[in-house]
C-alpha positions in Angstrom: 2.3 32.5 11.4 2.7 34.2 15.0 1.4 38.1 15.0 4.0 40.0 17.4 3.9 43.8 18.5 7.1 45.2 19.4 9.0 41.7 18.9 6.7 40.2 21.3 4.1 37.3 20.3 0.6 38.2 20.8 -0.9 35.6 18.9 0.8 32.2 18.5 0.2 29.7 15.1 -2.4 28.3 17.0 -4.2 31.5 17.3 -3.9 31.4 20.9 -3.4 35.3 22.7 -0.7 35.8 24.9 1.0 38.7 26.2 -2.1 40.6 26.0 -3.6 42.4 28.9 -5.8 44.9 27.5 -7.4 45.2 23.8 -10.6 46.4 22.0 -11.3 46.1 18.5 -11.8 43.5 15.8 -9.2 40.9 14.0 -10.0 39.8 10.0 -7.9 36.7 8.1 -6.5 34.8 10.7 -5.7 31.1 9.9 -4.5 28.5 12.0 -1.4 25.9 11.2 -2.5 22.7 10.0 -0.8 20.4 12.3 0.6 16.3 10.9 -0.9 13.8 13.2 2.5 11.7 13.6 2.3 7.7 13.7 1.8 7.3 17.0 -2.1 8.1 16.1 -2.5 10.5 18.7 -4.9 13.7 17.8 -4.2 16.6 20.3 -7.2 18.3 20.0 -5.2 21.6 21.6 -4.3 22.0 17.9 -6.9 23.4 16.0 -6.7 22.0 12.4 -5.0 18.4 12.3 -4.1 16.5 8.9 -3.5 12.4 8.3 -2.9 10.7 4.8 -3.5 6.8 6.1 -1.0 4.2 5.5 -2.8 1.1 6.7 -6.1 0.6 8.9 -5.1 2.9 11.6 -6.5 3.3 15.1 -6.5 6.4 16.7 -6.5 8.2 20.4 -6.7 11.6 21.6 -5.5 14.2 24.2 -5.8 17.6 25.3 -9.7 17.9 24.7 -11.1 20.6 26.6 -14.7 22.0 27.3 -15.3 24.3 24.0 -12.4 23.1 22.0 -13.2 22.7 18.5 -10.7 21.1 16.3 -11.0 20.2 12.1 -9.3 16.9 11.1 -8.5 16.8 7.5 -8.6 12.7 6.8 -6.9 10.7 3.6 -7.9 7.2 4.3 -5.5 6.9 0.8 -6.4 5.4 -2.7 -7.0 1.7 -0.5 -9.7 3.4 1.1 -8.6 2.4 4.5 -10.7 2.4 7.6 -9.7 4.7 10.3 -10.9 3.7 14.0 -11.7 6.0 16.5 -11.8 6.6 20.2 -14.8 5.1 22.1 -15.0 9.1 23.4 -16.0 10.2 19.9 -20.0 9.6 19.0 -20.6 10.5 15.5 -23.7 11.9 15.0 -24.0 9.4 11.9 -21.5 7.2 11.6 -19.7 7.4 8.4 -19.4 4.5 6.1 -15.5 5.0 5.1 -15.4 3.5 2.0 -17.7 6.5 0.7 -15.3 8.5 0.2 -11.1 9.5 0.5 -11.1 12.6 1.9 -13.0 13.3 5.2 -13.3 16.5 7.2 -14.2 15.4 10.6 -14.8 18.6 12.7 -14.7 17.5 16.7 -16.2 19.1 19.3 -15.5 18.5 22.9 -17.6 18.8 25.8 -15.7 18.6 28.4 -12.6 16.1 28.5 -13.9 13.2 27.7 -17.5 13.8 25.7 -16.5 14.2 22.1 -19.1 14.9 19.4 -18.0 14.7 15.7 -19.4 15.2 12.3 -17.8 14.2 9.3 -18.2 15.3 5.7 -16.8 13.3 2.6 -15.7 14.0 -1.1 -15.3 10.9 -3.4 -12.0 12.6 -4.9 -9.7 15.2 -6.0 -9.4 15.2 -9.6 -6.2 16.6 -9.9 -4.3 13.7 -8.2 -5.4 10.3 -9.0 -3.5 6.6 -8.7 -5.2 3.8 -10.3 -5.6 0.5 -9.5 -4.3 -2.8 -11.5 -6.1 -6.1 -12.2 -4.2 -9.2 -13.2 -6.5 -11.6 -14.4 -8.8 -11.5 -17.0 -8.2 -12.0 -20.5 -4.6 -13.1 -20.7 -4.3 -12.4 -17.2 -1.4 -14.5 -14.8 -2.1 -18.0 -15.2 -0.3 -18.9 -11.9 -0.9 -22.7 -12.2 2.5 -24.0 -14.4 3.7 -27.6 -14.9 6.0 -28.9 -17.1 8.1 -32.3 -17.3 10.5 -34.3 -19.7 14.5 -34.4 -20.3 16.9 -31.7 -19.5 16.2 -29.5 -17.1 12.3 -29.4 -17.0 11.2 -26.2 -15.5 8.1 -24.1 -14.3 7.6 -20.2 -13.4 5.1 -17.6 -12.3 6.5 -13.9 -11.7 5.5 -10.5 -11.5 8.1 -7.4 -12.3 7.1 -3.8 -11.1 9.0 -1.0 -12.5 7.8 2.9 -11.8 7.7 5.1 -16.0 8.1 8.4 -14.8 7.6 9.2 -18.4 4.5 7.9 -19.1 3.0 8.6 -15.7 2.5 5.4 -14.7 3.9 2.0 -13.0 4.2 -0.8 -15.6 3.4 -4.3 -13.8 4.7 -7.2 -16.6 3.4 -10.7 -15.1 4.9 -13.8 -16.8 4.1 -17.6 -16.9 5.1 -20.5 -18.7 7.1 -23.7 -18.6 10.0 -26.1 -20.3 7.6 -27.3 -22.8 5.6 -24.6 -24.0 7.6 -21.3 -23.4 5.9 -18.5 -21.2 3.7 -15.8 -21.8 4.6 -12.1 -20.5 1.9 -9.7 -20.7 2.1 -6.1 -19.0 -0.7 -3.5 -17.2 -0.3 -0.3 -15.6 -1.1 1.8 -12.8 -1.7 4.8 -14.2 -1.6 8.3 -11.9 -2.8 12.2 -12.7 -1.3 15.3 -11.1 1.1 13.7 -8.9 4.5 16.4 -8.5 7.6 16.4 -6.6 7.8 12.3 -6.4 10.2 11.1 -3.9 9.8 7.5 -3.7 7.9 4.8 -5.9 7.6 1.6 -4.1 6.0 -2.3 -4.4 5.5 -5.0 -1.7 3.7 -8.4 -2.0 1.2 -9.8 0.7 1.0 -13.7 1.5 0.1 -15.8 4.2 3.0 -18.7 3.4 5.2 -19.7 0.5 7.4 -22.8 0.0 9.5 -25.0 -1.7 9.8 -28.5 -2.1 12.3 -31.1 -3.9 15.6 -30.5 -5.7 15.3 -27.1 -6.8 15.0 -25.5 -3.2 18.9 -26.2 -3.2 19.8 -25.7 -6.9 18.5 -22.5 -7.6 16.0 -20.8 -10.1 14.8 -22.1 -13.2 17.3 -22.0 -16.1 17.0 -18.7 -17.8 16.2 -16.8 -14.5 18.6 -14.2 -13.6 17.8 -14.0 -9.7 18.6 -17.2 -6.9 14.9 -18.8 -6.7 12.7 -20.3 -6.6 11.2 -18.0 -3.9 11.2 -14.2 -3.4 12.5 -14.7 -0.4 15.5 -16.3 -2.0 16.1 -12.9 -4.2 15.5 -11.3 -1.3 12.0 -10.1 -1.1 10.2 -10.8 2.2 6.4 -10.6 2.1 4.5 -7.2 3.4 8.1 -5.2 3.0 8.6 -2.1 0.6 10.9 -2.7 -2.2 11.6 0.5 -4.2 11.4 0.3 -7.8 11.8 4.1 -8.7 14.6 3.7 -11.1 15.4 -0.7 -11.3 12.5 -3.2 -11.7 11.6 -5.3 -8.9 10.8 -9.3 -9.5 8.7 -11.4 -7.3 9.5 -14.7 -8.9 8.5 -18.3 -8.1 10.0 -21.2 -10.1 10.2 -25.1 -10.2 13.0 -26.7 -11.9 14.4 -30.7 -11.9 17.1 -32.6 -13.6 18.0 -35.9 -14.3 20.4 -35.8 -11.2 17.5 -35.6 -9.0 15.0 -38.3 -8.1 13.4 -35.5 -6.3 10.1 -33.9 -8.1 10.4 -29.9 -7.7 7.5 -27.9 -6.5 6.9 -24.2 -6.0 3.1 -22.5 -3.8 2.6 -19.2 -2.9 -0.7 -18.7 -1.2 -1.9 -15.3 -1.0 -3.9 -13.6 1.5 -7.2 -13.0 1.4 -7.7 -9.7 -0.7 -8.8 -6.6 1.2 -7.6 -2.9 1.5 -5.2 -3.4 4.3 -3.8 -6.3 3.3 -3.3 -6.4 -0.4 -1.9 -9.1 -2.8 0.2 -6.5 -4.3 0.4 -2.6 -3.2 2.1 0.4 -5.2 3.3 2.9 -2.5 3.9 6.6 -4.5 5.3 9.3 -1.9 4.9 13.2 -3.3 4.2 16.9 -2.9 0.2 16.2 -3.0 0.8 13.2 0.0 1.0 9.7 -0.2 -1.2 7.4 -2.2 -1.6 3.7 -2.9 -2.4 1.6 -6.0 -3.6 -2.4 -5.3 -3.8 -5.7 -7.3 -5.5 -9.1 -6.7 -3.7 -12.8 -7.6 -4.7 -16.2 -7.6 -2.5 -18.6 -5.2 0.6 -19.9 -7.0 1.5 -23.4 -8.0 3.8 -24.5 -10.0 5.7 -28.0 -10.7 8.2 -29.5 -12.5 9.3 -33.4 -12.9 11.7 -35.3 -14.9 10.5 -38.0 -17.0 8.7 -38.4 -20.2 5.5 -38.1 -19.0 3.4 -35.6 -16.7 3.8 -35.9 -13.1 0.7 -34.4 -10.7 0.9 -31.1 -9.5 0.3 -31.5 -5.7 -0.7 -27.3 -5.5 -3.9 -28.9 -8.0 
């Protein structure tokens, strides 16, 4: 908050004086405003407290350093723990390893314009606001390998459905298998959070490096039973590494295989995922509220699933 005398700033919110020409005495309690880095990435070290909650591995660069300046940046590398990178200008005087820790005050000195010192401090966590992450495999975990064949309308699925209980504090994540023959299997998990207030947005996206569809299906649709188009996400449409909100309505990422007898094309359904790491998840949970933005991440084997007609087996080419 500016100080003014007589209507006239003396001291700005960035505690800088102006309008001053002659004054003795000393000053108690002043605070400085802490200033958003925007997602451009650039810190203007003019400012003397700056604040980032991380949305992805992010790379930053600077202006406005100055001999003497001295500013505090107050860094959430999120619950993904990602890896901020910094100016070549900056020398650490230990370089931190990131995954330590969230939250990271970084104070920054600079000596001159272009010689920037830094030292930065880490806490594991504030227990007051917590997302957790979500496993799906394990016991009963998502068997994403499905095949299935005989009469009818022979059919094969893998999904998983994301849908935010504001009730319960928590995102349920139901995966589901199964096939013509033997039915499917649905079990659910949960992302759990603590202390989170004033939520504004709950969202889900899924990470892969291809997806397709071959034989009669890619034209007919979704496996019988299926309420969306199929047989890939994309055909509900879901594109990979996109936020898809599921605050209030489930979201579905759903892959299928499905053939009939007025095909003499074999139907098959992959989904390779990308390798797992922090800025590249299988699956993410994006939770936007008062105490910042935080992230909640699950791992999935590659999908693969196949259907023929006939009365025996066919080979699952994903195998």
């Amino acid at each position: 908050m500016a100080i003014k005398i007589g209507g006239t700033n003396v001291i700005d919110d960035y505690k800088v004086l102006s309008g001053i020409t002659d004054m003795d005495g000393t000053y108690t309690n002043y605070h400085p405003v802490v200033t958003a880095v925007p997602n451009t990435l650039g810190l203007d070290l003019s400012f003397s407290v700056l604040k980032r909650t991380m949305l992805a591995a992010e790379t930053f660069t600077f202006t406005g350093a100055a001999n003497g300046r001295t500013t505090v940046f107050l860094l959430d590398t999120s619950a993904s723990g990602f890896a901020p990178t910094f100016p070549t200008q900056f020398s650490f005087q230990t370089v931190p390893t990131w995954t330590d820790s969230r939250y990271w005050t970084i104070t920054i000195v600079c000596f001159g314009s272009t010689s920037v010192y830094c030292t930065a401090v880490g806490v594991t966590s504030t227990p007051s606001s917590t997302l957790s992450n979500f496993s799906l495999g394990g016991l009963g975990g998502w068997d994403t390998i499905q095949n299935s064949y005989g009469s009818g309308t022979p059919w094969a699925s893998a999904s998983v459905t994301f849908l935010h209980s504001a009730a319960n504090n928590r995102v349920n994540i139901t995966h589901t298998a199964g096939d013509s023959r033997n039915g499917s299997t649905q079990t659910t998990v949960y992302a759990n959070y603590t202390g989170l207030t004033g939520i504004t947005a709950v969202e889900v996206q899924y990470n892969i490096s291809s997806q397709s569809c071959s034989g009669s299906e890619c034209s007919t649709g979704g496996a019988p039973g299926y309420g969306g188009n199929g047989p890939l996400p994309t055909n509900d449409g879901y594109s990979p590494s996109t936020y898809y909100s599921c605050a209030s309505s489930s979201v579905q990422f759903h892959w299928s295989a499905s053939v009939d007898s007025g095909s003499g094309n074999d139907s098959h359904t992959t989904c390779s995922f990308s390798g797992f790491s922090n800025s590249n998840p299988h699956f993410r949970i994006k939770i936007v509220c008062n105490e910042g933005t935080f992230y909640s991440t699950g791992s999935a084997g590659d999908v693969s699933v196949f259907a023929n007609y006939g009365p025996t087996p066919g080979m699952n080419p994903g195998v």
